[in-house]
N, C-alpha and C positions, 0 to 999 in steps of 0.2 A: 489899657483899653477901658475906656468907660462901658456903660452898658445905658444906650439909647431908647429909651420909653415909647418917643412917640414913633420912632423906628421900628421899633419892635410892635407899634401896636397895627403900623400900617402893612408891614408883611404879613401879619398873624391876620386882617381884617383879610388880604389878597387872598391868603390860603384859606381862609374859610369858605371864600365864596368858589374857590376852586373846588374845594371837595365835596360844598353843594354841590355844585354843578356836575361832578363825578358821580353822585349816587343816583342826581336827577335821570344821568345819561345811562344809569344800570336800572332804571325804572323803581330806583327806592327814594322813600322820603326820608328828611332831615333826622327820621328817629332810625332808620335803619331798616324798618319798614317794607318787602316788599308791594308797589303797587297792585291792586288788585286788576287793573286795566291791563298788569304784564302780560305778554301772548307771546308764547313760543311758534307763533306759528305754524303751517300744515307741514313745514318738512320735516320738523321732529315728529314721525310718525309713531317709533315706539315708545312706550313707557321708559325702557334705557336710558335713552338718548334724552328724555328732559329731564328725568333726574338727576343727569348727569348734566348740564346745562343747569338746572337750577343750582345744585349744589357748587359750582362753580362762583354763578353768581352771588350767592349768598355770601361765600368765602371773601370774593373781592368787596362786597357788601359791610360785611364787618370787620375786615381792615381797615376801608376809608373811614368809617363809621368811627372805631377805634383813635384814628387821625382827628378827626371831626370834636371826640369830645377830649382829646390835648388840646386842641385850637382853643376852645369852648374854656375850656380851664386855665390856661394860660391869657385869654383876653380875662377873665372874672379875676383872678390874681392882680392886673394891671390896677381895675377899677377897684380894687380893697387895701391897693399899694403894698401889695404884697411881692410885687412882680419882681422874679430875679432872687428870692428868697426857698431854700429848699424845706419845700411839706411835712420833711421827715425828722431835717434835725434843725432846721430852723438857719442854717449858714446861708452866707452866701453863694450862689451857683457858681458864680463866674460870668465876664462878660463874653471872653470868648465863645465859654458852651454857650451862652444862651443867643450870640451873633451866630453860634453854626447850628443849632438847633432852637428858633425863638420859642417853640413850644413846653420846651423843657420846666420840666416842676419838681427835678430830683436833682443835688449833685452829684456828681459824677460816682461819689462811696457810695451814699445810697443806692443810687441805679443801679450800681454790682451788686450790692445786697441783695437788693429785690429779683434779680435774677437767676442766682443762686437758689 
């Protein structure tokens, strides 16, 4: 299996603008940012209950966010022809990892290392 460039640039292009569109829809911006426009609302009456709604949100905030800047690092790889190459020891990823995850910027040793 080879590993396709302009393939991988235009999945990675889709998913970015998906996970804008996911923080858009959590009221944050492309930096992770919540909106200051966000309004919980009259039915969260207590203090609890938005705390507890913000901190929710904030969570799925900095996941997609998280997602957002693999996208973001994975298209900048592309445009330096670096793409498909691992950060860490410098190998090849693979094309399979990189067809089942295009974001990816670790090989597969690495990415265990780093989770350990």
């Amino acid at each position: 299996m080879t590993l396709d460039i302009e393939d991988a640039k235009k999945v990675l292009t889709k998913e970015r603008a998906h996970l804008v569109h996911q923080l858009d829809e959590l009221g944050a911006a492309e930096s992770g940012d919540l909106r200051s426009d966000l309004d919980f609302g009259e039915s969260f009456a207590d203090a609890a209950a938005v705390t507890a709604e913000r901190t929710e949100i904030l969570g799925l905030v900095d996941s997609i966010k998280g997602q957002l800047d693999d996208v973001d690092q994975a298209l900048a790889a592309i445009e330096a022809g670096s793409y498909g190459r691992c950060e860490s020891c410098g190998n090849d990823i693979g094309a399979e990892r990189m067809k089942f995850r295009p974001a990816s910027v670790l090989c597969i040793d690495c990415k265990s290392k780093s989770t350990n």
